[in-house]
BALOBA-1460 file (C-alpha; in Angstrom, 3 decimals):
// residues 299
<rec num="1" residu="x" x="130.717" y="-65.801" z="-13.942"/>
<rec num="2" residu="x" x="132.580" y="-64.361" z="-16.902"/>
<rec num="3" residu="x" x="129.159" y="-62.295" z="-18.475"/>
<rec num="4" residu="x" x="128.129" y="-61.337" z="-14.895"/>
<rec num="5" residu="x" x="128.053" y="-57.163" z="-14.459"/>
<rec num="6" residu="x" x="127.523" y="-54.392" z="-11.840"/>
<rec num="7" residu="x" x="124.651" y="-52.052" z="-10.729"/>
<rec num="8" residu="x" x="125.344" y="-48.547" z="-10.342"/>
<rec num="9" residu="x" x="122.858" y="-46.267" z="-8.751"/>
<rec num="10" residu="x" x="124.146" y="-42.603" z="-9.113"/>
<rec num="11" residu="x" x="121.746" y="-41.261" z="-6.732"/>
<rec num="12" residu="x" x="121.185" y="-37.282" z="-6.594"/>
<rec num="13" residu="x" x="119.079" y="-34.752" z="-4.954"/>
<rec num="14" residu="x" x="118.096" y="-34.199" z="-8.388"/>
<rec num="15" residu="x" x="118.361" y="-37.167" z="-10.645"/>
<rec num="16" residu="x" x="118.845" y="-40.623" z="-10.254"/>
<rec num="17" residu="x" x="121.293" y="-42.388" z="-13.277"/>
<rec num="18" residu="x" x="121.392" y="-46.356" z="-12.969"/>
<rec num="19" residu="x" x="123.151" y="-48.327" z="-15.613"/>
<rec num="20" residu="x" x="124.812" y="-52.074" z="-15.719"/>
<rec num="21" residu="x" x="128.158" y="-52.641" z="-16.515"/>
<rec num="22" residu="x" x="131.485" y="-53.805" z="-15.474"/>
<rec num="23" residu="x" x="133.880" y="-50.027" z="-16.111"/>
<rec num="24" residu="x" x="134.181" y="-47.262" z="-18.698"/>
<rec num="25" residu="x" x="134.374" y="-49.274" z="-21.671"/>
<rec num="26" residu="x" x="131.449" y="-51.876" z="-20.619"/>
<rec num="27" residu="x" x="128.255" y="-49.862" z="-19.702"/>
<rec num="28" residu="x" x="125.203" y="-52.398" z="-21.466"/>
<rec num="29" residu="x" x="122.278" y="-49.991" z="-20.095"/>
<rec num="30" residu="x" x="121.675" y="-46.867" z="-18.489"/>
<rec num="31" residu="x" x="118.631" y="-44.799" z="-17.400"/>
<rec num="32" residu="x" x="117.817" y="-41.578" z="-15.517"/>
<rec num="33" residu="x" x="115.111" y="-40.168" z="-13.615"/>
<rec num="34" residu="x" x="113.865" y="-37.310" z="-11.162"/>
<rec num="35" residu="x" x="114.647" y="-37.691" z="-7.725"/>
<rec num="36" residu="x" x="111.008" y="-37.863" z="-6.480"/>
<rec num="37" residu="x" x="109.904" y="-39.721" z="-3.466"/>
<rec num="38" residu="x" x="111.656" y="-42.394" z="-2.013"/>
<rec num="39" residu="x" x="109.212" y="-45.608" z="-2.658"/>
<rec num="40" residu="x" x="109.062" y="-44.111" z="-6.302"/>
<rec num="41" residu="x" x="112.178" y="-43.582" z="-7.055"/>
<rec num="42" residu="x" x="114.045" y="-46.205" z="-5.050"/>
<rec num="43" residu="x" x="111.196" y="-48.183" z="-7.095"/>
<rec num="44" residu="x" x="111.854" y="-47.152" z="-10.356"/>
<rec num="45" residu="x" x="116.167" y="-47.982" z="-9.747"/>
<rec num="46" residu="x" x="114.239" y="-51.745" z="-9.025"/>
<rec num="47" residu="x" x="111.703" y="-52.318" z="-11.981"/>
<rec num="48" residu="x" x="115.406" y="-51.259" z="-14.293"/>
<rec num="49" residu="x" x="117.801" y="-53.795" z="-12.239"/>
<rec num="50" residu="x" x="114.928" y="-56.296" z="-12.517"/>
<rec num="51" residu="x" x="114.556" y="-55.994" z="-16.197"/>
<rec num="52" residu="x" x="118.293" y="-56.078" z="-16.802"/>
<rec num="53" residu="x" x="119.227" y="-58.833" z="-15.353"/>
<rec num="54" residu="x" x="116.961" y="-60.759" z="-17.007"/>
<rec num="55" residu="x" x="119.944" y="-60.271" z="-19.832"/>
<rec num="56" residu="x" x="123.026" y="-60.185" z="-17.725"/>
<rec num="57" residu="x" x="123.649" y="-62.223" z="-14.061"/>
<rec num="58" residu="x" x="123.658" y="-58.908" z="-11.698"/>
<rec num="59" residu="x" x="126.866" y="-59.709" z="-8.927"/>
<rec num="60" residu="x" x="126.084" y="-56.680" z="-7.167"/>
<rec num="61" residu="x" x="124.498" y="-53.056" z="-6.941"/>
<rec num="62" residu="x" x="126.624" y="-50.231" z="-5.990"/>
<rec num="63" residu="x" x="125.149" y="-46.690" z="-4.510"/>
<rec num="64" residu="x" x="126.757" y="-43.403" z="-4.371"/>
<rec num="65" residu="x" x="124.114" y="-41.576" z="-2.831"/>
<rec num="66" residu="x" x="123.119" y="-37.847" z="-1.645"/>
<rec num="67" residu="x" x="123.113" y="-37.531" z="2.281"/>
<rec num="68" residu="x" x="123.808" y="-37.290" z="4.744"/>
<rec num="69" residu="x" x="123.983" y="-41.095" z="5.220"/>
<rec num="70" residu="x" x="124.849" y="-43.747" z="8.000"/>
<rec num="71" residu="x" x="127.692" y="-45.603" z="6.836"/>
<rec num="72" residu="x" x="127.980" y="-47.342" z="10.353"/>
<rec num="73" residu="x" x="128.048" y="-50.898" z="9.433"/>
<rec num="74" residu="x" x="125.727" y="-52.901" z="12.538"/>
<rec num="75" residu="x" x="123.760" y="-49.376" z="12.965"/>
<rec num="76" residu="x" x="120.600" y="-50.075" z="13.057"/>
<rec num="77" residu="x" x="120.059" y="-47.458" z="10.142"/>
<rec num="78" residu="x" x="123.064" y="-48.660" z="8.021"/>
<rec num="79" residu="x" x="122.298" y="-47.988" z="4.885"/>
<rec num="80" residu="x" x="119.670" y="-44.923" z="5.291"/>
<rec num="81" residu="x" x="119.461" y="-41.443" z="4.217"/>
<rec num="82" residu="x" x="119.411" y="-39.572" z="7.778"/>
<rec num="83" residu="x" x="119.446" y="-35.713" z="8.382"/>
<rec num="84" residu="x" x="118.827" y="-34.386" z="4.791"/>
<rec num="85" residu="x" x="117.062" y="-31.784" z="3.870"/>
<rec num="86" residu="x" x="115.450" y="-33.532" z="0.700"/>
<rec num="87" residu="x" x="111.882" y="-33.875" z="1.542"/>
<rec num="88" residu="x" x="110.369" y="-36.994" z="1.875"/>
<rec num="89" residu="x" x="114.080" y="-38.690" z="2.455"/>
<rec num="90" residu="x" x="114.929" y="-38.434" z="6.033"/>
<rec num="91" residu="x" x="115.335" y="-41.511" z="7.637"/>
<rec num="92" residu="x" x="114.593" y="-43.322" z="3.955"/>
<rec num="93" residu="x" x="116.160" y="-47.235" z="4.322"/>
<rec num="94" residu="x" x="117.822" y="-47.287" z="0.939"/>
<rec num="95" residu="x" x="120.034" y="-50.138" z="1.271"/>
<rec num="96" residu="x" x="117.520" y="-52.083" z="2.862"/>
<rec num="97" residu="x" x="114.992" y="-51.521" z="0.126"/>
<rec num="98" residu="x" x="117.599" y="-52.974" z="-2.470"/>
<rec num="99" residu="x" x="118.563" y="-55.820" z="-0.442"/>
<rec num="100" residu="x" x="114.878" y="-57.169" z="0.076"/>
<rec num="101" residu="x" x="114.181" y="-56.359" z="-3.688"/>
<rec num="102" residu="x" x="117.200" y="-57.730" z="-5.713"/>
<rec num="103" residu="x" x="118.339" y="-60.308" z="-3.703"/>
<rec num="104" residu="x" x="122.428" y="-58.936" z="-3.841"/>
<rec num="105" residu="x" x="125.197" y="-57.463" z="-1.854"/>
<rec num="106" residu="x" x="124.765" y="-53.546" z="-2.049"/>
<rec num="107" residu="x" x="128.070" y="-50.987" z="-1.643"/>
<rec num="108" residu="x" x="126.985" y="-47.797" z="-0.079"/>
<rec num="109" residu="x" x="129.108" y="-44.364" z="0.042"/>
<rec num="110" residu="x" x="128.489" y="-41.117" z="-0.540"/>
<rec num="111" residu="x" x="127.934" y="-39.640" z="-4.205"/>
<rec num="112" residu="x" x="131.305" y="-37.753" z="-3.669"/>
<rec num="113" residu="x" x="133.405" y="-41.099" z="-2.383"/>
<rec num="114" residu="x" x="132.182" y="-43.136" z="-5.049"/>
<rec num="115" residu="x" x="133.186" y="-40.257" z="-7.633"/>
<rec num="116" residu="x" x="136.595" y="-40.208" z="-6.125"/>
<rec num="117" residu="x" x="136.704" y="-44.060" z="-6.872"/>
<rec num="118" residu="x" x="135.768" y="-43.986" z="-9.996"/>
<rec num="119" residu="x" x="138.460" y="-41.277" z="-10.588"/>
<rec num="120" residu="x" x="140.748" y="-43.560" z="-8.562"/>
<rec num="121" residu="x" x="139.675" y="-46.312" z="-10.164"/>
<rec num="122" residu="x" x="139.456" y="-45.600" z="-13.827"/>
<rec num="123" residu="x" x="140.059" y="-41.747" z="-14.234"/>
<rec num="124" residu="x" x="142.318" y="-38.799" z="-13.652"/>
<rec num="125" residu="x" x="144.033" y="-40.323" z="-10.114"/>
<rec num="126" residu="x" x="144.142" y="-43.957" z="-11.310"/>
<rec num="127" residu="x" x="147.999" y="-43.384" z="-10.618"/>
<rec num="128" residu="x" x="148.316" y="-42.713" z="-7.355"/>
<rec num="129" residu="x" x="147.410" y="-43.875" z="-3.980"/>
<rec num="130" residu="x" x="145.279" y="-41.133" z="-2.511"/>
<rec num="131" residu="x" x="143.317" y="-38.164" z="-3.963"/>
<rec num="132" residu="x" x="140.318" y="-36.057" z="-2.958"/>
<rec num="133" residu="x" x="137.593" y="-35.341" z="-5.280"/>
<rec num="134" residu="x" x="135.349" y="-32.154" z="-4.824"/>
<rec num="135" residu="x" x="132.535" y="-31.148" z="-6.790"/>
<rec num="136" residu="x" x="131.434" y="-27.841" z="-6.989"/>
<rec num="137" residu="x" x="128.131" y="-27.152" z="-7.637"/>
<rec num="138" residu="x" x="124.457" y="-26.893" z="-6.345"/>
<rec num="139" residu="x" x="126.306" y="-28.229" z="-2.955"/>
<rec num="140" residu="x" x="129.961" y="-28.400" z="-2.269"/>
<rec num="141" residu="x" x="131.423" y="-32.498" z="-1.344"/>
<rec num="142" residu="x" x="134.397" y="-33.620" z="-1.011"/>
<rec num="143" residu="x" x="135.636" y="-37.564" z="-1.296"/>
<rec num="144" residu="x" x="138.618" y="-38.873" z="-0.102"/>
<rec num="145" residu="x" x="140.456" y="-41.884" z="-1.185"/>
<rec num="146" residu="x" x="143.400" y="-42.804" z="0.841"/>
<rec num="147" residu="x" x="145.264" y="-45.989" z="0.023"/>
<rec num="148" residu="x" x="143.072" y="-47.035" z="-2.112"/>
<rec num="149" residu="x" x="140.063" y="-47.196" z="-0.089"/>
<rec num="150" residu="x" x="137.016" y="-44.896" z="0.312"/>
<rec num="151" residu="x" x="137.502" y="-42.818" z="3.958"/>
<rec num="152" residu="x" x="134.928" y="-42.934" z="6.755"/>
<rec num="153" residu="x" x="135.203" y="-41.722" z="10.364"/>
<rec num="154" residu="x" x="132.896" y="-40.649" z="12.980"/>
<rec num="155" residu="x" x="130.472" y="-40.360" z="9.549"/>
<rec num="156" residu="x" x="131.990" y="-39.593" z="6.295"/>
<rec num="157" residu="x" x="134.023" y="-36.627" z="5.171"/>
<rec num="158" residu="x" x="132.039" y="-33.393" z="4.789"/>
<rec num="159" residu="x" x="134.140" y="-31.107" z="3.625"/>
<rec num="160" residu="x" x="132.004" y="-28.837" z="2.322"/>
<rec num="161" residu="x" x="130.887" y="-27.462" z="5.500"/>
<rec num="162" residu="x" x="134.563" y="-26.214" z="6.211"/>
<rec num="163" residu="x" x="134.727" y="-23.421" z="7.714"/>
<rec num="164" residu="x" x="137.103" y="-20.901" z="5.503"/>
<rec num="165" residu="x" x="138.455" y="-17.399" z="6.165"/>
<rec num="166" residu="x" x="135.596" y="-14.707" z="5.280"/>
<rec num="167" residu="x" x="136.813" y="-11.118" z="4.904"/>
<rec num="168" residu="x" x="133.350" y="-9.573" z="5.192"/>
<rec num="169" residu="x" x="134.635" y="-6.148" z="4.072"/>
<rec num="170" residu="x" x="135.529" y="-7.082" z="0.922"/>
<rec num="171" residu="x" x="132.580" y="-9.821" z="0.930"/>
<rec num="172" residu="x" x="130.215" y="-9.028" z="2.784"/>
<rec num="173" residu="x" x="127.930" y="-11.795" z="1.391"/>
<rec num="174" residu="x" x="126.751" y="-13.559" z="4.831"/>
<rec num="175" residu="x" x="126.255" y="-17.186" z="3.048"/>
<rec num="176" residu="x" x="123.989" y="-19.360" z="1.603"/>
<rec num="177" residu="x" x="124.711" y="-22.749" z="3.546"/>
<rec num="178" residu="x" x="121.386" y="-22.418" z="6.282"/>
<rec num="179" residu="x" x="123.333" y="-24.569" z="8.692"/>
<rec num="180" residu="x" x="126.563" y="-22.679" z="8.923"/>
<rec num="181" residu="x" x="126.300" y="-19.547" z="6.565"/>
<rec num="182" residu="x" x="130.057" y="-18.701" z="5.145"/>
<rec num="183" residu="x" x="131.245" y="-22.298" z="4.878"/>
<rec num="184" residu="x" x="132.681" y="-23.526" z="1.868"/>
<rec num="185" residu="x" x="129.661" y="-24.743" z="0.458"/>
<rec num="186" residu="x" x="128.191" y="-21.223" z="1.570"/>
<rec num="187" residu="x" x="130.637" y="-18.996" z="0.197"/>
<rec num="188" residu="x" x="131.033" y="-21.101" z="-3.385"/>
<rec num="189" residu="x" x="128.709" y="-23.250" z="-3.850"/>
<rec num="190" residu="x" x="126.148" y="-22.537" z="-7.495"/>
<rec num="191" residu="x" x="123.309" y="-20.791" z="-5.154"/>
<rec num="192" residu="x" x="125.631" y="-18.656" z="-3.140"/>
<rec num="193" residu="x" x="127.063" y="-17.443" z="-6.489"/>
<rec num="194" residu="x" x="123.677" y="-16.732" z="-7.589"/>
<rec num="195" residu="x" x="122.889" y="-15.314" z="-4.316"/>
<rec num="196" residu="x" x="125.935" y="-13.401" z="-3.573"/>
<rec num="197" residu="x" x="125.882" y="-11.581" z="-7.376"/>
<rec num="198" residu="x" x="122.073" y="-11.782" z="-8.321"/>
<rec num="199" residu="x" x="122.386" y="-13.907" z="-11.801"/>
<rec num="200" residu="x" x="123.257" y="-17.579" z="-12.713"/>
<rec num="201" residu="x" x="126.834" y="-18.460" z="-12.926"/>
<rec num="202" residu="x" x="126.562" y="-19.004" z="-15.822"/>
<rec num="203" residu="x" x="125.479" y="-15.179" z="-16.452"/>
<rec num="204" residu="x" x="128.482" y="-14.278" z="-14.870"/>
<rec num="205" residu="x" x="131.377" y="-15.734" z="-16.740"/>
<rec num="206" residu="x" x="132.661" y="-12.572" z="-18.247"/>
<rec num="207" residu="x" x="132.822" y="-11.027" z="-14.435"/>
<rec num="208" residu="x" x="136.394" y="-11.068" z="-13.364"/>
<rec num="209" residu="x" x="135.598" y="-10.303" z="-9.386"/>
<rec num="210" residu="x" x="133.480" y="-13.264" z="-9.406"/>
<rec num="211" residu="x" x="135.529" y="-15.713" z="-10.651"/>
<rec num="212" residu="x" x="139.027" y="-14.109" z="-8.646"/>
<rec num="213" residu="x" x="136.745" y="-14.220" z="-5.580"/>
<rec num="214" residu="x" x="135.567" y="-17.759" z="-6.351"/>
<rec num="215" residu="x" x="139.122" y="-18.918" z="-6.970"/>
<rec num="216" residu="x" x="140.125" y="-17.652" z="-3.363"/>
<rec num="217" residu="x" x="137.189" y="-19.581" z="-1.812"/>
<rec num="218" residu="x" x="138.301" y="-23.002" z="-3.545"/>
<rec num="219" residu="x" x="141.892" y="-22.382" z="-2.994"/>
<rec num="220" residu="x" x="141.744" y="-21.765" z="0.491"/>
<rec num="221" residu="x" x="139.410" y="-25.002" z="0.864"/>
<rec num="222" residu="x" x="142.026" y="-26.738" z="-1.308"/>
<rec num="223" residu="x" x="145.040" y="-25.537" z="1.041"/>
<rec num="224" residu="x" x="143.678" y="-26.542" z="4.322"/>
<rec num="225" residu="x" x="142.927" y="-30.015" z="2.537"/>
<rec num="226" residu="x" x="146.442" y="-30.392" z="1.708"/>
<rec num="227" residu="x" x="147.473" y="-29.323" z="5.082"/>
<rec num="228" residu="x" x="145.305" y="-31.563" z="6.990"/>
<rec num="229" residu="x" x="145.056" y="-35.188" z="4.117"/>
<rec num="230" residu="x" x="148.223" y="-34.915" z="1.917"/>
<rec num="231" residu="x" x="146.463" y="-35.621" z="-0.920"/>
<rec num="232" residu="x" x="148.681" y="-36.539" z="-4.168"/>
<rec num="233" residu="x" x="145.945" y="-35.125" z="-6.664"/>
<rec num="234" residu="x" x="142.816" y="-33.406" z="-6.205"/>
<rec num="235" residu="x" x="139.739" y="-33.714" z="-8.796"/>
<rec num="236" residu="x" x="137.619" y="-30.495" z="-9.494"/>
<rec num="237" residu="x" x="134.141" y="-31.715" z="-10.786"/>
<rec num="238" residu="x" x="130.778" y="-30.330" z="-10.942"/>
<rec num="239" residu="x" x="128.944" y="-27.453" z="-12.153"/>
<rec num="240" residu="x" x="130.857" y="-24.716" z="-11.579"/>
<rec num="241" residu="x" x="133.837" y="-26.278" z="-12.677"/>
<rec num="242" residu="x" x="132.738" y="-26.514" z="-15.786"/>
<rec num="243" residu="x" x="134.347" y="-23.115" z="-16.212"/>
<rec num="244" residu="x" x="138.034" y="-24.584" z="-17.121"/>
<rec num="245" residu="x" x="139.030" y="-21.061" z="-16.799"/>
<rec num="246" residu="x" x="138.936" y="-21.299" z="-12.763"/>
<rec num="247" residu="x" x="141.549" y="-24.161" z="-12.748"/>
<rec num="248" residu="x" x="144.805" y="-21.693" z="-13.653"/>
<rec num="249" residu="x" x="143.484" y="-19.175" z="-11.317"/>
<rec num="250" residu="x" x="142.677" y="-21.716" z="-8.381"/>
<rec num="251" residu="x" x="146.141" y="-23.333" z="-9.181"/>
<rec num="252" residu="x" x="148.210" y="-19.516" z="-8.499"/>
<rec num="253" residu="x" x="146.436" y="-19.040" z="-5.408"/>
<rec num="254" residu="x" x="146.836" y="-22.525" z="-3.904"/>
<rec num="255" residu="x" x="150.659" y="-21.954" z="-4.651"/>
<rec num="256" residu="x" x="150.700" y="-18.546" z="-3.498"/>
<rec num="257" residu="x" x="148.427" y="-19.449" z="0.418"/>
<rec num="258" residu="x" x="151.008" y="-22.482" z="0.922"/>
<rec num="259" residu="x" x="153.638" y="-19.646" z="0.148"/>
<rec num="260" residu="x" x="156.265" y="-22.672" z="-0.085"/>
<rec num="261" residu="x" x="155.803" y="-24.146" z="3.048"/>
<rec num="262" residu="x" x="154.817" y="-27.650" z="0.957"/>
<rec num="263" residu="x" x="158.025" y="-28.388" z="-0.607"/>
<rec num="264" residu="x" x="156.573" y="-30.864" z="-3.077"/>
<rec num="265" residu="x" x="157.520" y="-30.556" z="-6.574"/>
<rec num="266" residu="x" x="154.015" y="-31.599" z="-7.632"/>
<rec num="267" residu="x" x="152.733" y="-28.255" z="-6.172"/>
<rec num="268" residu="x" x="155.426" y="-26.219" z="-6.819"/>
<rec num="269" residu="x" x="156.583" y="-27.338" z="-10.265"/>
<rec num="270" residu="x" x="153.862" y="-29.410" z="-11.604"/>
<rec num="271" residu="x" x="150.677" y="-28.113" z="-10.095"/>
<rec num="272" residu="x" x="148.766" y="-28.651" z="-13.624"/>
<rec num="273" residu="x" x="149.020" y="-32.348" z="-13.249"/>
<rec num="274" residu="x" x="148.054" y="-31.816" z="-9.619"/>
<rec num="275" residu="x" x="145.171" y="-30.030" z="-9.408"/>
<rec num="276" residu="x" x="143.022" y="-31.647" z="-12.074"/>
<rec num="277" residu="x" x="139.526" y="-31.913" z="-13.794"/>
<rec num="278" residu="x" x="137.689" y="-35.236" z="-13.341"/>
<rec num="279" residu="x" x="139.533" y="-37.931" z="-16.144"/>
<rec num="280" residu="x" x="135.789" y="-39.558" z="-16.665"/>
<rec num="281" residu="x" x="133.825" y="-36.501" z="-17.153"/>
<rec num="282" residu="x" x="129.996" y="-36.541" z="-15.674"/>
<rec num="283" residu="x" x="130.432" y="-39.951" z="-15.211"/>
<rec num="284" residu="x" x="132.625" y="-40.297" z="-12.528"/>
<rec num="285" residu="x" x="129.847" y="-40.947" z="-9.779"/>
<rec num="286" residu="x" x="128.128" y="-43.434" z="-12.007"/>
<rec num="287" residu="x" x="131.178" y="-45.380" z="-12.514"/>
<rec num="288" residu="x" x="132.362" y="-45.012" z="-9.123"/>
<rec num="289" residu="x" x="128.911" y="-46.607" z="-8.546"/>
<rec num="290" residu="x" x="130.294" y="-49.921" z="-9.955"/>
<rec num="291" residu="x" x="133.267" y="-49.839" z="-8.293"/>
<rec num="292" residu="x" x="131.434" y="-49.655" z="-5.336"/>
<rec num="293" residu="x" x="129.424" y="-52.630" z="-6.632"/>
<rec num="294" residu="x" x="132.508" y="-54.404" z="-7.200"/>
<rec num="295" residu="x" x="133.902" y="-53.717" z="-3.633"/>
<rec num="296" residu="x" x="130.892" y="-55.239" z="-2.392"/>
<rec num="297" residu="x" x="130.710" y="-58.526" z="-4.078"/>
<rec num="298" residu="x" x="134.692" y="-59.319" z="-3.283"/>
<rec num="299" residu="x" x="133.636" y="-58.932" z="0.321"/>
């Protein structure tokens, strides 16, 4: 149906952002919300597809969601919000909920594989065949798109629980993450900066030693992601990253920890177009959301 569009649930710990449309240039409506509970809030993402489509035919809702999530299609929790921390969300039926509801086929991913869609999709890796996209903020995820197509495994990628080299003499910070201390997300994350240096980051941006010892964290992440996926662009987004002066300092110290061993001219020549902010902005997840959406009604 040529007028028909997509549902995009952008769902955060935080905020919720839904909106109808069919890509960048086509977004008809868009709302957001506070993450509350999950019958209110998965309620409230309802009551706005209902009223929309009483405008537009809705083909399909896509959700990029916090998690973790089971992305095990025939689990019998497919579709849920399992071991998070959230309160009130663990063991939440969100796809379920949406199904019953609206009546339409629902894509499911995480909120950082349907960011690295979008970007894939629409944004700053729309030319090439695999990326990763990380955002670096409150928490630390990573998404993975290899050819083409949103990765899952045993459950989806969680890169932000890698566990990275930690001098403790020169930072003796133990971590933030209260599963696994000095992951990545522990080390780098928004809280452990706050944690780690006793202010905001953004108190801090005139503090060299926080930002060189931020840089390390994310480029040693960043190097053992290239090691292991072979990536042919990475995606910085979130909070954190919102300081544009990180990117030149992440980009020396990825080239300097490969030390040449990845003879790619991308890293070693053209590492600005490599490692790259997000092409769509803060809107990466919630387009990625109707990509997601669109996946799901070609099935």
């Amino acid at each position: 149906m040529a007028d028909q569009v997509y549902g995009s649930i952008e769902a955060g710990g935080t905020k919720f952002v839904c909106a109808v449309g069919t890509g960048p240039a086509d977004v008809r409506a868009e709302t957001r919300f506070p993450t509350t509970s999950p019958d209110e809030t998965i309620g409230r993402a309802i009551a706005f597809f209902d009223e929309q489509r009483q405008r537009w035919p809705l083909a399909a809702i896509g959700v990029g969601a916090f998690g973790p999530i089971d992305l095990r299609r025939g689990s019998t929790t497919y579709g849920y919000v399992t071991s998070t921390p959230k309160p009130g969300w663990m063991n939440a039926d969100f796809v379920g909920r949406l199904r019953s509801a609206l009546h339409v086929p629902v894509g499911f991913d995480t909120d950082v594989n349907a960011a690295a869609l979008g970007e894939h999709r629409w944004g700053a890796a729309q030319d090439v065949d695999s990326c990763v996209y990380i955002t670096i903020g409150t928490g630390i995820g990573a998404g993975l798109i290899i050819n083409g197509q949103p990765v899952h495994g045993l459950v989806h990628p969680e890169a932000g629980h890698m566990l990275l080299r930690h001098d403790r003499e020169a930072d003796p910070f133990p971590g933030a993450c209260p599963y696994h201390g000095d992951c990545f997300e522990g080390l780098a994350s928004g809280p452990a900066l706050q944690q780690r240096w006793g202010r905001p980051a953004e108190a801090l941006t005139s503090v060299e030693q926080v930002w060189q010892l931020e840089a390390h964290y994310i480029a040693l992440a960043l190097v053992n992601l290239i090691c292991v996926v072979s990536p042919q662009r990475i995606v910085l987004g979130g909070g954190v990253m919102q300081n544009e002066f990180l990117f030149p300092l992440i980009r020396r110290k990825v080239q300097k920890l490969l030390n040449g061993y990845v003879q790619s001219p991308d890293i070693l020549d053209s590492i600005d177009g490599y490692i790259v902010p997000p092409g769509l902005g803060n809107r990466s997840g919630m387009l990625g959301a109707i990509a997601l959406a669109q996946l799901a009604a070609s099935d």
